[in-house]
N, C-alpha and C positions, 0 to 999 in steps of 0.2 A: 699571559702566555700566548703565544701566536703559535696558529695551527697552518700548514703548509695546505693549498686548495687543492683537492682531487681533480685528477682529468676533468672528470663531467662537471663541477662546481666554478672550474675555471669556463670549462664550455657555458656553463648558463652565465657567469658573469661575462663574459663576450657578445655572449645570444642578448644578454639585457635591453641594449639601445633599439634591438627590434622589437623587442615584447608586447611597446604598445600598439604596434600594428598590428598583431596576431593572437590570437586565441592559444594559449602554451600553457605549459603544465610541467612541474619538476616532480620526479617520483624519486621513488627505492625500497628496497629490499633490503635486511638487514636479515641474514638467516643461519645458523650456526649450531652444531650438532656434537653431544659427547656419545662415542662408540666404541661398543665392544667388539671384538673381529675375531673370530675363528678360521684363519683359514689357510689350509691343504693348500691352496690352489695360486695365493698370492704372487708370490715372487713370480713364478712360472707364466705365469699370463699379465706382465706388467705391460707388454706392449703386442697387441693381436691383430696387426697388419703391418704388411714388408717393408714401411716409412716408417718416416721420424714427423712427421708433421704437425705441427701446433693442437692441432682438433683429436689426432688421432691419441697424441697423449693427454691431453684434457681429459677423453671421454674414458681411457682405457685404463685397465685395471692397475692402481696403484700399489707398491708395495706395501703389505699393512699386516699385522697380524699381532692383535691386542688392543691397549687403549687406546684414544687420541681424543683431541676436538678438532674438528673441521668447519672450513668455512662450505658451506651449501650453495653454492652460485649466489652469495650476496652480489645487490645490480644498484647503481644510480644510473637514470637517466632523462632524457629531454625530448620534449615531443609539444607539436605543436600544428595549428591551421590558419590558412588566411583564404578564405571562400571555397572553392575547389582543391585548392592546392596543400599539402603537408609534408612535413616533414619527421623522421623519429631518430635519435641515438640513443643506442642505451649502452652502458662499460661495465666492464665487471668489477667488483670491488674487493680489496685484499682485507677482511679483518680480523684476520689470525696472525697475521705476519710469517708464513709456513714457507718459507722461499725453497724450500726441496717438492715445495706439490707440484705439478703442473696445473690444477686448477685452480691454483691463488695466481694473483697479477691485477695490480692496480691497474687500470686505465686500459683494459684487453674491452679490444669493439668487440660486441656482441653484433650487435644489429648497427645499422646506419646508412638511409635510404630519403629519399623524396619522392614526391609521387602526385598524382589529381585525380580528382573522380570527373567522371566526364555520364553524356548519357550513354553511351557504349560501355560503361563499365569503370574501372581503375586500376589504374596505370602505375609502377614502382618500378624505383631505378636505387642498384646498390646494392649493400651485404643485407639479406635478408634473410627469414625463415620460410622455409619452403612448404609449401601446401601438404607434400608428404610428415613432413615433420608435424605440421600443427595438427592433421589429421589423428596420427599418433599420439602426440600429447594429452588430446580429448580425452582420450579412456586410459590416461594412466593418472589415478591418484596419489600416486608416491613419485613424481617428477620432480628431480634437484632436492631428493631426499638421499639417504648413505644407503637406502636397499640396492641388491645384488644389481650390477648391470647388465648392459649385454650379453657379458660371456659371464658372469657369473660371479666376477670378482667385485672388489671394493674400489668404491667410487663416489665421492660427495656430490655430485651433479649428477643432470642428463634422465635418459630415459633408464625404464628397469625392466628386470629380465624376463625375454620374452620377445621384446620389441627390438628391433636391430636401430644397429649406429646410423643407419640416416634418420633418424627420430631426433638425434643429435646436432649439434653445429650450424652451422649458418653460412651460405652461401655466397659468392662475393660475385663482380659481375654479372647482376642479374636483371635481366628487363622481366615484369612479371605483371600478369591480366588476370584479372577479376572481373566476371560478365555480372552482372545485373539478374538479381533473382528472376527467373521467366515467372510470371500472374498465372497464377491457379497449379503450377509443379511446385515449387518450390526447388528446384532447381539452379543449382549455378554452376559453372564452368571456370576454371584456372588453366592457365599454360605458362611456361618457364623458357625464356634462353639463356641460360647460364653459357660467357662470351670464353672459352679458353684462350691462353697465354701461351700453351705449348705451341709450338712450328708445327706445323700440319697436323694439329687436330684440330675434331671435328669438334661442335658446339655442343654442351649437354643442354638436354630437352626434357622437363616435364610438363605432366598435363592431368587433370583428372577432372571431376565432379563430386558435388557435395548436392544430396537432397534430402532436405527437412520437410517432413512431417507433423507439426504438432512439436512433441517434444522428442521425439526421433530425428535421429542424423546418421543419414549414413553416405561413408563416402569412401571413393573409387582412385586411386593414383596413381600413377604410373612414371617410371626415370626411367631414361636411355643416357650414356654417357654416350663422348666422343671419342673414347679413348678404344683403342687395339691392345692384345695380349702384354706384348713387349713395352706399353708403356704403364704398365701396372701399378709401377714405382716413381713413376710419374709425378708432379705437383697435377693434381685437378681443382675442378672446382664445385662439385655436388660435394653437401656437407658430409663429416663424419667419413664413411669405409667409402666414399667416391672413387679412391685411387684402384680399387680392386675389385669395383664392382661395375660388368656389363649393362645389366636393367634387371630393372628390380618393381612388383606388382603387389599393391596394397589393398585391401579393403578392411572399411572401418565399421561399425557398429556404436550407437552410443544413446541408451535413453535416459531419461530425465525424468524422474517424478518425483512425486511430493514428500521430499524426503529421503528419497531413495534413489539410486543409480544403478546401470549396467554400462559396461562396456567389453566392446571387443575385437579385436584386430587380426588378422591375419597375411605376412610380409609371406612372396616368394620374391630371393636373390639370386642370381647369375650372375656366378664371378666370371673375372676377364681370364683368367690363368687356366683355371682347369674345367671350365662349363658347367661344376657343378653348382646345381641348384642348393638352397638354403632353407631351410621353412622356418621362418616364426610365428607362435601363436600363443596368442592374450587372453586372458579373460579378468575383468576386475568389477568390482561392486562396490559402493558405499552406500551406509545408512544412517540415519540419524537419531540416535539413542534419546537424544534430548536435545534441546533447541540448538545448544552451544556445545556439543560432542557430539563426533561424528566416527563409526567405524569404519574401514577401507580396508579392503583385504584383495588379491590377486594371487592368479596362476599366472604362468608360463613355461612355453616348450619350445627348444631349440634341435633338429632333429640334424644335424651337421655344425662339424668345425670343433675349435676349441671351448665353443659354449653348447656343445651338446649335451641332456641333459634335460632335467626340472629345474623349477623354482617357484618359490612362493612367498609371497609379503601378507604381511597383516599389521593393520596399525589402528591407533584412537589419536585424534585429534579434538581438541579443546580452546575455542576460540575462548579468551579470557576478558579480552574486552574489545574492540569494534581492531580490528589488522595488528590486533595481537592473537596468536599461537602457541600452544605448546603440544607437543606430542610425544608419542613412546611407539615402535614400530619393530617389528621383529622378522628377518629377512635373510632365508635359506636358498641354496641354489646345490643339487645335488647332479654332480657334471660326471659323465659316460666317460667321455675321450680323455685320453691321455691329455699329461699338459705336455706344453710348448717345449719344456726345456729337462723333464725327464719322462721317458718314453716308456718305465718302467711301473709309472702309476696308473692301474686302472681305471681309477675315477678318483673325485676328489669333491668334498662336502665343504661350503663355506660357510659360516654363521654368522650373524651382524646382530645386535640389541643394539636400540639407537634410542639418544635420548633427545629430541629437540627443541629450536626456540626460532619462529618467526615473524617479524615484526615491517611490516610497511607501513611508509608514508605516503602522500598526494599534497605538493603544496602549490 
């Protein structure tokens, strides 16, 4: 029986005839969830900004309320070096066959860039993950798990509640620098031009700092888009809520010990529309019960919009054998504001029991 090749499978059989010049590597992710959904709030908050844009329904609360299985950001991908210079694709992979998700879709780029380290630092050109994003990623350990999302709702991917949608997506048009640890700080420095496509707008810009200590990280971010009120509705190009967001100011937290984790975050946003301000704020821990289970549990507080409100995760993960996973996660989000689409509900509680299975390779 003949099996048809994936995006990325055909990409590494193309990439082949270069391979023996280069230092390369074929990975994936194979990751997939049964859940239970409680939730008030679903339908209502299926889409929480003024487009329709690829990212923004990826990230954004799908309709759900009961059982399902879901695909988790399952990823194949390709990445490789030859001295100075690399390159990475990575795609997302469908393997539920769910064609009403937005987050299923064979062959969807994730990431796809080239780049060189030089002594000034390194240099990336392409769709990439942005320094804010990965910042945020660090201290959430239920990432592209089914806990509550940004506003609260249900979601198989992406960051979770607490953390806002630019934690999410990935950036397309982007030149991007990475300085070189400064000796005896530890210290580095990031900047962003993310290049727009609209007629007369302006360039979106980040920039920030990461300083490690030992096993402390903490780091400093900061987005300005290019965009004015009126183009809200816009196509941009900052990932995730970029279309309706003015600048937006991060700072991270995150330590590391033996066996044990903290982390913590805190986003303020300025939308383009109405000036107001947004606050998110994180807190997450894991420890490790025994060598091969680990607990993970988190808050979060959304103090404006339609994910105003608490939330909280807690999960056990059980590595079974060397990039295999299994886990069990239980993930509440109890939301203030009204929803989207009845004005009548005061608040609205969501539930999630999540059953999962993750499994990578490296060949």
């Amino acid at each position: 029986m003949k099996f048809p090749l994936t995006g990325a499978l055909a990409l590494a059989a193309l990439a082949a005839p270069h391979a023996a010049f280069a230092e390369g590597k074929l990975y994936g992710v194979f990751h997939m969830s049964a859940n239970q959904v409680e939730a008030e709030q679903a339908a209502a908050n299926r889409n929480t900004a003024p487009d329709s844009s690829p990212q923004t329904q990826r990230f954004g609360s799908q309709v759900q309320d009961g059982q399902s299985v879901d695909n988790n950001a399952s990823l194949i991908g390709l990445q490789g070096e030859k001295g100075q210079f690399f390159f990475a694709v990575e795609l997302g992979l469908d393997i539920d066959s769910d064609v009403d998700s937005a987050a299923d879709g064979l062959g969807f780029t994730r990431h796809a860039f080239v780049g060189f380290n030089s002594s000034v630092g390194t240099f990336s050109f392409g769709r990439v993950n942005t320094a804010y994003k990965l910042a945020g990623k660090r201290v959430d350990p239920f990432y592209d798990t089914s806990a509550a999302n940004f506003v609260g709702g249900f979601s198989p991917e992406g960051a979770t509640y607490g953390l806002s949608n630019l934690i999410n997506g990935w950036t397309d048009n982007t030149i991007a620098y990475l300085s070189p640890e400064i000796e005896g700080l530890g210290l580095t420095f990031n900047a962003g031009v993310h290049l727009q496509e609209v007629d007369d707008a302006d360039h979106d810009l980040t920039a920030g700092l990461d300083w490690r200590l030992g096993d402390l990280t903490v780091g400093l971010q900061y987005i300005m888009t290019g965009r004015e009120a009126e183009d809200a509705g816009v196509q941009g190009v900052v990932a995730g809520s970029g279309r309706v967001v003015d600048t937006a100011g991060q700072v991270t937290a995150h330590y590391a010990g033996k066996g044990w984790s903290v982390g913590a975050s805190y986003e303020l946003v300025e939308l383009l529309t109405t000036d107001d301000e947004r606050g998110y704020a994180y807190v997450s821990g894991t420890f490790d019960i025994a060598e091969d289970l680990t607990l993970a549990a988190s808050v979060g507080q959304v103090d404006q919009g339609a994910g105003e409100g608490f939330g909280a995760n807690l999960g056990l993960f059980v590595d079974l054998m060397e990039d295999f996973q299994l886990y069990a996660l239980y993930s509440f989000a109890d939301l203030d504001a009204a929803t989207l689409s009845d004005a009548s509900i005061e608040d609205a509680e969501n539930n999630t029991a999540s059953f999962g299975v993750r499994y990578g390779f490296e060949l």
